[in-house]
C-alpha positions as a LaTeX table, in Angstrom:
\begin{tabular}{lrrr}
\hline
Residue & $x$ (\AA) & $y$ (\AA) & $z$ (\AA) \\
\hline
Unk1 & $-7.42$ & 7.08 & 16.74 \\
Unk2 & $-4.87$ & 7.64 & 14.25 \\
Unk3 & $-1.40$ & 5.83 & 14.24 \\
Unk4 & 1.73 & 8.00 & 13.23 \\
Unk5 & 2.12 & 8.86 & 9.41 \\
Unk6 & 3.94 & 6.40 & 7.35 \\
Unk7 & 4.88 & 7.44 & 3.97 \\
Unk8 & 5.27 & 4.25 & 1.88 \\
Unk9 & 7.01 & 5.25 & $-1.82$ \\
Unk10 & 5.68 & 3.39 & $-4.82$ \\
Unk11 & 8.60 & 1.54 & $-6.61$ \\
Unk12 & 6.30 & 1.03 & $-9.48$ \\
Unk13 & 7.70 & 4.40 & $-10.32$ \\
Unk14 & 11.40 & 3.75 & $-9.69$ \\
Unk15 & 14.60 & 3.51 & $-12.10$ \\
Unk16 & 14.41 & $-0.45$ & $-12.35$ \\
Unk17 & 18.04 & 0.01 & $-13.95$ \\
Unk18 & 19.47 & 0.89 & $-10.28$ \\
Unk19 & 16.59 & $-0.46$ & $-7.79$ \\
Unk20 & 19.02 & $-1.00$ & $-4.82$ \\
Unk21 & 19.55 & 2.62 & $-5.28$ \\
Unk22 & 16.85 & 3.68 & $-5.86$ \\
Unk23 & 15.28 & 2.14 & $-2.59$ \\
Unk24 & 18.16 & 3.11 & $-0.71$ \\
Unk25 & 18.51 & 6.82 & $-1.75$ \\
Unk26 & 14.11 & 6.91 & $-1.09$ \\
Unk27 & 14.44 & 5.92 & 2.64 \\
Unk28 & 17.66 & 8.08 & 3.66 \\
Unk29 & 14.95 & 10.80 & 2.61 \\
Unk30 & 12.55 & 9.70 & 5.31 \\
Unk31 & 10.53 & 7.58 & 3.70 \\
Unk32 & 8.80 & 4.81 & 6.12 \\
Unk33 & 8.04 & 1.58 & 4.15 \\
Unk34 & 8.47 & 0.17 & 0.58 \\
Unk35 & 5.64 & $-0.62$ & $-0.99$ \\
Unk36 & 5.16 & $-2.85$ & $-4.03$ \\
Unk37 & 2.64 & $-2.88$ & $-6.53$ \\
Unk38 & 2.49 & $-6.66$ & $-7.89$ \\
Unk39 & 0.34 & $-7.40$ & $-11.39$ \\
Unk40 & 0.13 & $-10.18$ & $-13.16$ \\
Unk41 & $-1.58$ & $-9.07$ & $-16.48$ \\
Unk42 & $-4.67$ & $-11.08$ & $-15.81$ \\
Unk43 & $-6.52$ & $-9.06$ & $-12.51$ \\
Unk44 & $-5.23$ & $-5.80$ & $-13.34$ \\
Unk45 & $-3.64$ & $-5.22$ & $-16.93$ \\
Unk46 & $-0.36$ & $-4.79$ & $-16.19$ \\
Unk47 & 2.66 & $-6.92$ & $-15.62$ \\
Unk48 & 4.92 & $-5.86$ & $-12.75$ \\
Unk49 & 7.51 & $-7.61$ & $-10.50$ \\
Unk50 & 7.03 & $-10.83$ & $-8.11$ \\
Unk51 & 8.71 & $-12.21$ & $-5.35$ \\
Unk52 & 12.57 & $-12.19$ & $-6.54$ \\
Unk53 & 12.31 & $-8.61$ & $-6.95$ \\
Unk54 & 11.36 & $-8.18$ & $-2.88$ \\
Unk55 & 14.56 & $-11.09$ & $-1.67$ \\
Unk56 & 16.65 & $-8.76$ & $-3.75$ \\
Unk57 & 16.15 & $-5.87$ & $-2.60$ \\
Unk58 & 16.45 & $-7.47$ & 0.97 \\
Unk59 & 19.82 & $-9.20$ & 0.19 \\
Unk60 & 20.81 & $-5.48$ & $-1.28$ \\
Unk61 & 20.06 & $-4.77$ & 2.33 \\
Unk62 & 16.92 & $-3.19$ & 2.58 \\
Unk63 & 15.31 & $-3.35$ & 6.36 \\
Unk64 & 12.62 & $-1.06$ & 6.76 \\
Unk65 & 9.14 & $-2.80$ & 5.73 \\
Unk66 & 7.94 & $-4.01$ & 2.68 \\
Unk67 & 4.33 & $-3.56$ & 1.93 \\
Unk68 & 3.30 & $-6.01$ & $-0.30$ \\
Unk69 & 0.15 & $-4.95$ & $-2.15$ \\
Unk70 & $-1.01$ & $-8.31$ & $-4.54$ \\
Unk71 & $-3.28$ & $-7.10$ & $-7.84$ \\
Unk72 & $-2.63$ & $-11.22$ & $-8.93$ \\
Unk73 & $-5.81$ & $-13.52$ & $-9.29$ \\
Unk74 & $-5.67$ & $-15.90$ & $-7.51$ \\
Unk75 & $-3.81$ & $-15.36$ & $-4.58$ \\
Unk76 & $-2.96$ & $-17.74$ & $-2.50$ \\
Unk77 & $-0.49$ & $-19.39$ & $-4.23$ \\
Unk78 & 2.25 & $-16.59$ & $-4.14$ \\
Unk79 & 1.43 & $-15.50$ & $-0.38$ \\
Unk80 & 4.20 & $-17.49$ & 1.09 \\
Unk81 & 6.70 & $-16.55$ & $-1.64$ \\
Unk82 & 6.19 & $-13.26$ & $-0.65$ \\
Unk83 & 6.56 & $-13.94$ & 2.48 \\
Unk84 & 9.45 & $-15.91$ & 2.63 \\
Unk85 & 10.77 & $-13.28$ & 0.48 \\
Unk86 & 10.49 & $-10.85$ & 2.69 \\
Unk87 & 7.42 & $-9.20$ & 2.53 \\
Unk88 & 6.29 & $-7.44$ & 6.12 \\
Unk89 & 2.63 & $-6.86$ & 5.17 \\
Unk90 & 1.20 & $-8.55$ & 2.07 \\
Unk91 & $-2.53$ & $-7.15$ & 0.99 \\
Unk92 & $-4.83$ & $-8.24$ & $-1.74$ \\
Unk93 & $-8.09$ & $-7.33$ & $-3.24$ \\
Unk94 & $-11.45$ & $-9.39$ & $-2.20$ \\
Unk95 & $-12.30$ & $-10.15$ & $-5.70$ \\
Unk96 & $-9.51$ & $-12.28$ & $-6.25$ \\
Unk97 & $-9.84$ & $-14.17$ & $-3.79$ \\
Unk98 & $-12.67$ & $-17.22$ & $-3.36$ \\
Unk99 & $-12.11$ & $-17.44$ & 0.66 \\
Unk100 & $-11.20$ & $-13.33$ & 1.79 \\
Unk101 & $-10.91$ & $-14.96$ & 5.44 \\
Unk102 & $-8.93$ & $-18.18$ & 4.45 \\
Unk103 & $-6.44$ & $-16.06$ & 2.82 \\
Unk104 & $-5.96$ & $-13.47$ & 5.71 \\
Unk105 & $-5.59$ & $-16.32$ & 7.85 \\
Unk106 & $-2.66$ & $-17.61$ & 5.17 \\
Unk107 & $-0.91$ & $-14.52$ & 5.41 \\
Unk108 & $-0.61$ & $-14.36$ & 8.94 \\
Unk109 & 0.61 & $-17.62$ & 9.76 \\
Unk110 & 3.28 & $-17.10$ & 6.61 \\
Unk111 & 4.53 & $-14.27$ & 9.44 \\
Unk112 & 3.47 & $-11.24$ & 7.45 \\
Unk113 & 0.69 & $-8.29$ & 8.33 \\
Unk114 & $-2.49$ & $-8.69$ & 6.53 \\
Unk115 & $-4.77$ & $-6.31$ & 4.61 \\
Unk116 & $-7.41$ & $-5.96$ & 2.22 \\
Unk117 & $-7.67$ & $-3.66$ & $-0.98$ \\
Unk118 & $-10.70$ & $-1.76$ & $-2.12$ \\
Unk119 & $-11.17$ & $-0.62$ & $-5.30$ \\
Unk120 & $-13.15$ & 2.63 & $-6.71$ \\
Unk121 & $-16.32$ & 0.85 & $-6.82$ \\
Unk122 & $-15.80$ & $-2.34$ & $-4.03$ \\
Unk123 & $-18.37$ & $-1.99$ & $-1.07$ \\
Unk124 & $-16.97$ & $-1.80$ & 2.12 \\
Unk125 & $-19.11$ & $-4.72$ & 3.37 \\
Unk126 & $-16.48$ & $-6.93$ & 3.10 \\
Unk127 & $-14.71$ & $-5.47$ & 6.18 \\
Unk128 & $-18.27$ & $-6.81$ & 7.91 \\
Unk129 & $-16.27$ & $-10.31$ & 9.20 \\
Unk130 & $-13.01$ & $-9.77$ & 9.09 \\
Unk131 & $-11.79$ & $-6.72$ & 10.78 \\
Unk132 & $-10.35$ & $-9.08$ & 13.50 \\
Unk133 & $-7.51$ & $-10.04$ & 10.79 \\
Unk134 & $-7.19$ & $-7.55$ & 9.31 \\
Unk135 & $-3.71$ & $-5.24$ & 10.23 \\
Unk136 & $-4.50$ & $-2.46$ & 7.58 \\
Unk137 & $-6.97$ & $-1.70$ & 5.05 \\
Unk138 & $-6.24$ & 0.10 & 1.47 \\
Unk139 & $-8.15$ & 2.59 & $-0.04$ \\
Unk140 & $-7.48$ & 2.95 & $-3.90$ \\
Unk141 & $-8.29$ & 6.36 & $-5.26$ \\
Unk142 & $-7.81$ & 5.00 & $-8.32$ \\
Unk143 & $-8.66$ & 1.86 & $-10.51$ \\
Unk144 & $-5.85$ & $-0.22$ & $-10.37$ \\
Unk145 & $-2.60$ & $-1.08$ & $-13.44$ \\
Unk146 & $-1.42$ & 1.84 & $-14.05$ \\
Unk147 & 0.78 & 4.01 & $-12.08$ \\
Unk148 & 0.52 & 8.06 & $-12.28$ \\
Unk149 & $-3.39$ & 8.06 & $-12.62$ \\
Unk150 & $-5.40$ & 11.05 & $-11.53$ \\
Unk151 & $-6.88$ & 10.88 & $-7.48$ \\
Unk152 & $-10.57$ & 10.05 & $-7.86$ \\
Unk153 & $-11.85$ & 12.53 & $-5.25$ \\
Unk154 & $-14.98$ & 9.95 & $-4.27$ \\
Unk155 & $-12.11$ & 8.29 & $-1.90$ \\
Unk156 & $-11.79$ & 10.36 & 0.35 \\
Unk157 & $-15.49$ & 9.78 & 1.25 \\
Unk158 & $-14.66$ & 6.02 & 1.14 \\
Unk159 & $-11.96$ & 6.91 & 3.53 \\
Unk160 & $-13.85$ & 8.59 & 6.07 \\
Unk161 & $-16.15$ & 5.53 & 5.92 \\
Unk162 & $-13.19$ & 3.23 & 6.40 \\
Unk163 & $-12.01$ & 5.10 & 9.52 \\
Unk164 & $-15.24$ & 5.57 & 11.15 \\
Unk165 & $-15.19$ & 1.35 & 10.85 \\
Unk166 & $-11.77$ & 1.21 & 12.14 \\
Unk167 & $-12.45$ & 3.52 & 15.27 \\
Unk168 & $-15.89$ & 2.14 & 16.53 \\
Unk169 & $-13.55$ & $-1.41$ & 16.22 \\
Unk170 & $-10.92$ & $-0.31$ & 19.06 \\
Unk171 & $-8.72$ & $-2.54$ & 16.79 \\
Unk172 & $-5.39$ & $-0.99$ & 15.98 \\
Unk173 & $-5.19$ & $-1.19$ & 11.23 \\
Unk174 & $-4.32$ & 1.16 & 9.67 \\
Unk175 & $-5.37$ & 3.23 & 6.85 \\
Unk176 & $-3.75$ & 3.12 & 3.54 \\
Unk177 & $-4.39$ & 5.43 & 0.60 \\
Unk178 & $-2.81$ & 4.25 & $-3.39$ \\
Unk179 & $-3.33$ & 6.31 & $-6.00$ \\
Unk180 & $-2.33$ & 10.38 & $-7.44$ \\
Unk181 & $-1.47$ & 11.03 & $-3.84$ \\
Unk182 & 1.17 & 13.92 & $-3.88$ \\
Unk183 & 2.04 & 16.91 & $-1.99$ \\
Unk184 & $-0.87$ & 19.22 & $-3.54$ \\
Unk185 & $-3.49$ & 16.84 & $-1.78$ \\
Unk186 & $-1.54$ & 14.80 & 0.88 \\
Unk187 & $-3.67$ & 17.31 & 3.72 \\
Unk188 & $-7.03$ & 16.62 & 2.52 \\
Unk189 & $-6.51$ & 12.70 & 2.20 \\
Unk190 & $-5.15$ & 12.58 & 5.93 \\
Unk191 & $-7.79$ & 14.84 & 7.04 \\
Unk192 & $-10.19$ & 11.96 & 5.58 \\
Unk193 & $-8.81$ & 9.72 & 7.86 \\
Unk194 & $-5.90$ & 8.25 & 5.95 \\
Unk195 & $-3.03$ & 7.43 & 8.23 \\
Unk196 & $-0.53$ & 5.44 & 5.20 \\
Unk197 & 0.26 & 7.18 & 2.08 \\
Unk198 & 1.03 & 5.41 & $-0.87$ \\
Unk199 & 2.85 & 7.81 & $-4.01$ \\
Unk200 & 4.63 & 6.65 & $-6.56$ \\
Unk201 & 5.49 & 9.25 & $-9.86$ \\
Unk202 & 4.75 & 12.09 & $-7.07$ \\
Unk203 & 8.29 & 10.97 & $-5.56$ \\
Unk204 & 9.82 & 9.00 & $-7.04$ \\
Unk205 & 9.29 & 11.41 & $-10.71$ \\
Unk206 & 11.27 & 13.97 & $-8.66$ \\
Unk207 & 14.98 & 15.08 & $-8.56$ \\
Unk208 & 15.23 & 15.69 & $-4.98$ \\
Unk209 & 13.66 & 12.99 & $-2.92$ \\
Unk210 & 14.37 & 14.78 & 0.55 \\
Unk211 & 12.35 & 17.83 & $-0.12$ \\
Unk212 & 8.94 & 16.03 & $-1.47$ \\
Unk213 & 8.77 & 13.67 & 1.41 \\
Unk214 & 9.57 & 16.43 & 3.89 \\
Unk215 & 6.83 & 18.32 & 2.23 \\
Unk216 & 4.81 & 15.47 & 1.78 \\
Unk217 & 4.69 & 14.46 & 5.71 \\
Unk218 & 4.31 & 18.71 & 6.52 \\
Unk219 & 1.18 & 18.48 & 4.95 \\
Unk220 & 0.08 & 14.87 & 6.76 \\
Unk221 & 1.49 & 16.15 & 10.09 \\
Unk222 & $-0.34$ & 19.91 & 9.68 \\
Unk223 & $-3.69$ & 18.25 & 8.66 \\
\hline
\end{tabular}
């Protein structure tokens, strides 16, 4: 069964100039979570933000959840920065990690929700031992570094998959989605089984935040 939609806005795509702001203006719109996209040029091309970025925004005064999604290799050495930071849920991808359970187990007793990230082409076989730590489980729809990528439409097969897991479980995860999800496609992803809903450039690339989530969760809530 399906939890209640949370829309979780991308800052990968925000004004870095005015974060605080940024963050701030996003949630007064309805947005649910934060979620942050951390790279460290070595897993995933890209070079992003790490754990200072997450206590500021915190001391700035930010108190609705930060979803903490790791693209680093390895990974067990920033969990409890992150955490102490002030991550709520911290997530990572089971090729970066030599022990998938070991680390789980490190980000729950650091305080924070666990999950693990699938990429395009990662099996979902890994879920076979772990489900009982797990909190939520990512989907990417597509290959992560770069935000404002096209939705690889294979996902939402993956998806279904994942939920059909997460259902014969009886465990309460959730089921996130990362990657070209905007208003256009937001119905068909949710149908798939997708209860979280990563977007990034979709919102935060717009001038009036109000009306895309609004329109955003319409399309979640009417699927």
């Amino acid at each position: 069964m399906k939890q209640p939609s949370v829309i979780a806005p991308s800052i990968l795509s925000a004004n870095f100039a005015k974060l605080g702001e940024e963050v701030d203006n996003v949630l007064a719109a309805g947005a649910d979570w934060v979620h942050f996209d951390v790279m460290d040029n070595h897993y995933v091309p890209n070079l992003t933000i790490g754990p200072l970025v997450c206590e500021a925004l915190r001391k700035h005064g930010v108190t609705a959840p930060i979803d903490v999604h790791l693209m680093v290799k390895p990974v067990d050495r920033i969990v409890p920065d992150f955490a102490k930071a002030g991550a709520s849920l911290i997530s990572f991808h089971p090729e970066a990690s030599d022990h998938i359970d070991r680390t789980l187990g490190l980000i729950r007793d650091s305080g924070c929700k666990a999950g693990l990230v699938f990429n395009p082409a990662t099996p979902l076989s890994h879920l076979d031992y772990v489900l009982d730590k797990l909190d939520l489980i990512l989907i990417m729809s597509v290959n992560p570094g770069f935000g404002g990528q096209s939705f690889i439409p294979a996902a939402l097969e993956k998806l279904r998959r994942a939920r059909e897991i997460i259902d014969r479980s009886g465990r309460v995860i959730r089921l996130e989605v990362d990657g070209g999800v905007k208003v256009e496609n937001a119905a068909e992803v949710a149908k798939a089984g997708a209860d979280t809903f990563v977007s990034g450039s979709a919102i935060f690339g717009q001038k009036d935040y109000r009306t895309v989530v609004a329109a955003m969760r319409a399309a979640i809530d009417g699927a």
